[in-house]
Structure formats: C-alpha cells, structure tokens
N, C-alpha and C positions, 0 to 999 in steps of 0.2 A: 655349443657350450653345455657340458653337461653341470646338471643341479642338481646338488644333495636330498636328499630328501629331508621336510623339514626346515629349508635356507631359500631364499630369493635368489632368484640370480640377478646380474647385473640389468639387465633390463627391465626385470621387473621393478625394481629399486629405485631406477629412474622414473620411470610410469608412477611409480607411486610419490614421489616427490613432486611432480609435473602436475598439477592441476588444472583439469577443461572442464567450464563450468557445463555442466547439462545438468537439465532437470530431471534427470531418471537419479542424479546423487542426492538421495535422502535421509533424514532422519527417520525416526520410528515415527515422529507426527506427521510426518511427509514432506516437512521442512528442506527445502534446500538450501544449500548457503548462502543465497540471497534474504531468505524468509531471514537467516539468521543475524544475517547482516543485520538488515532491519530493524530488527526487533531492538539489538542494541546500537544500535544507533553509531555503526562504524562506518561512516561516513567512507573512508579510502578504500575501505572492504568493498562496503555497495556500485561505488563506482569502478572499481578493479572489475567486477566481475560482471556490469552493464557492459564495460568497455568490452570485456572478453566476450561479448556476443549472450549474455545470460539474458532470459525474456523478463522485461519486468512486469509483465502480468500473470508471470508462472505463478498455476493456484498450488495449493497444497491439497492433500492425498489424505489425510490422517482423519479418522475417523471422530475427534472432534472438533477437527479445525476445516470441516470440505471445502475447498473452493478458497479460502483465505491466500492473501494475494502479501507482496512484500509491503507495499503499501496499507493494507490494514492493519499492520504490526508498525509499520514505522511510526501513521496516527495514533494508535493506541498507545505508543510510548514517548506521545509528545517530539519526534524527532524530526522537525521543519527542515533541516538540509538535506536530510536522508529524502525526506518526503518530496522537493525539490528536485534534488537527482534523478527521483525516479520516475517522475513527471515529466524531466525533460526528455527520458527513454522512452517515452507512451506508455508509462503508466495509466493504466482507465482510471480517471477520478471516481468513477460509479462502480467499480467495479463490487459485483453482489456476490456474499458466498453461496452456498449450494442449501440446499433444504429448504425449511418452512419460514425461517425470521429472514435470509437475504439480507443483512448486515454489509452495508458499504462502509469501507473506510473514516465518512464522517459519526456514522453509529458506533464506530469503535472507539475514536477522541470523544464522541460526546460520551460513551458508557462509562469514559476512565474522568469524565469531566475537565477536558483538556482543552481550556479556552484559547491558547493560542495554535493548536491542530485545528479546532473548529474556525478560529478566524481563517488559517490560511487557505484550510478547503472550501469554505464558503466564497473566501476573497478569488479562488482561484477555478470556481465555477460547479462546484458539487450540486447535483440536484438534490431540492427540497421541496416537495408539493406544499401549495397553497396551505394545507390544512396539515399543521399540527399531528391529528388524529385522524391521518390518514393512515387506516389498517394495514393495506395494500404495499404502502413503502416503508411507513417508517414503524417499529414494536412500540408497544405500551410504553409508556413515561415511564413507569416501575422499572424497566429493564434499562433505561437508557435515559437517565434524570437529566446528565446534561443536554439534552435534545434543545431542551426550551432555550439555550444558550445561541445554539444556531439560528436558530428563528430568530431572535433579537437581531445577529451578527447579522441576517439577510436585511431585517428593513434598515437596520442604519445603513449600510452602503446602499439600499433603492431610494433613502432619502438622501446619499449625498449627492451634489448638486457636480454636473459632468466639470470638469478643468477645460479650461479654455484649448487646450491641446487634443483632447477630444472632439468628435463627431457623430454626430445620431445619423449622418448618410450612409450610403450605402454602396458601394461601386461595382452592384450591381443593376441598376436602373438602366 
C-alpha cells in the first residue's frame, strides 16, 4: 500500500484505534492509563484494562510521582470500588513509592484525610506499625494529619469482638 506523505495508512489507523494496554503507554508523569483510570475513579476503565492483562502494581515513571502505583491514586481520591478492583488483581496493599518519605496508599487517603479509604485499607489489611511516630514507615503528622485517623480505625477493629463464623485456629497445626 503506498502512503502519502503526511496521511496514515490504513493500518496504521486501525493500530491506532486498537488499544493494548502496556505500561511503556505514558503520560508526561509517567502515568498509564490505569494510573489514570484510577485517579478518577472510572471504575469500567480500571477494570477494562485489568482484564486486558494491565499490572495493577505498574509504578509510575514521573519524576514527581516515582514509584506511585494505581492504587495510590485511587486512595488519594477516596475511590473504594476502583480501590476493590484492583486488589482483587494483586494490587500490593503496601505498596511504597520510591525515595526518602515511601508513601503507601494508606498515607495518600490519610494525606487527603479520607476516612473511608483509611477504613477500607485498614479493614483490608494495610500495615501500620505499633508506634504512631515511627520515622521508619510512616512521615511526620504535618505531612499526613489524617494518619491519626488509621490508628484509631486499627484499635476499633483489634477491639472488636471475632463473629461466631470466625476462628483463631489455624489449619496449619
């Protein structure tokens, strides 16, 4: 087929219609279209594009977002279905960005003060060290007010009391 110079050809037109998700497609932030998904919280987007084989741990690239996962963005914008979906793909609950703060998903709902992102990542197993003011994991309260939020959401579920459908055994013994 010859192509004008200037014009697509037929096949590339198709190509460019057809959408396969890979993480090498980015924005300037290093965002893929899952990051994007997430962020605003399109639910059929996010899941199109799990289904299409997209990783839901793909980090971002952008040199102020390193390491930031779809899952940090979906927390950050309060999005519990979005955040659901991509937990059931293997999303890493813990998953830490890149650099010096290591911000997990539950630091980005607590940053935006997002008590029901923090209940569901708490409820759905995010780690939280003992202490509050531990340097190591979690930034300064100044950066991240609602932190103290999670800490509360951790002891009311270690004080509630198991449902009878529950078991403390183990079937590995």
């Amino acid at each position: 087929m010859v192509e004008l110079k200037g014009t697509l050809s037929r096949r590339q037109l198709l190509r460019k219609r057809s959408f396969s998700p890979r993480s090498s497609d980015r924005d300037d932030r290093g965002w893929t279209p899952l990051h994007i998904g997430a962020r605003r919280g399109d639910l059929k987007e996010v899941k199109r594009l799990l289904e299409e084989g997209m990783d839901a741990n793909v980090p971002a690239w952008g040199p102020k977002s390193p390491g930031v996962t779809p899952l940090h963005l979906a927390a950050e914008g309060g999005h519990l279905k979005v955040m659901d979906a991509l937990l059931e793909h293997g999303a890493n609950i813990d998953a830490r960005t890149k650099g010096a703060c290591g911000w997990t998903p539950l630091h980005a709902a607590a940053k935006e003060r997002n008590k029901e992102a923090i209940r569901f990542l708490v409820e759905n197993g995010a780690f939280l060290p003992d202490d509050i003011n531990d340097g190591r994991f979690n930034p300064p309260l100044h950066y991240c007010p609602g932190l103290e939020w999670a800490y509360e959401m951790k002891l009311k579920l270690q004080e509630m009391p198991l449902s009878s459908g529950d078991s403390s055994c183990s079937s590995e013994s």
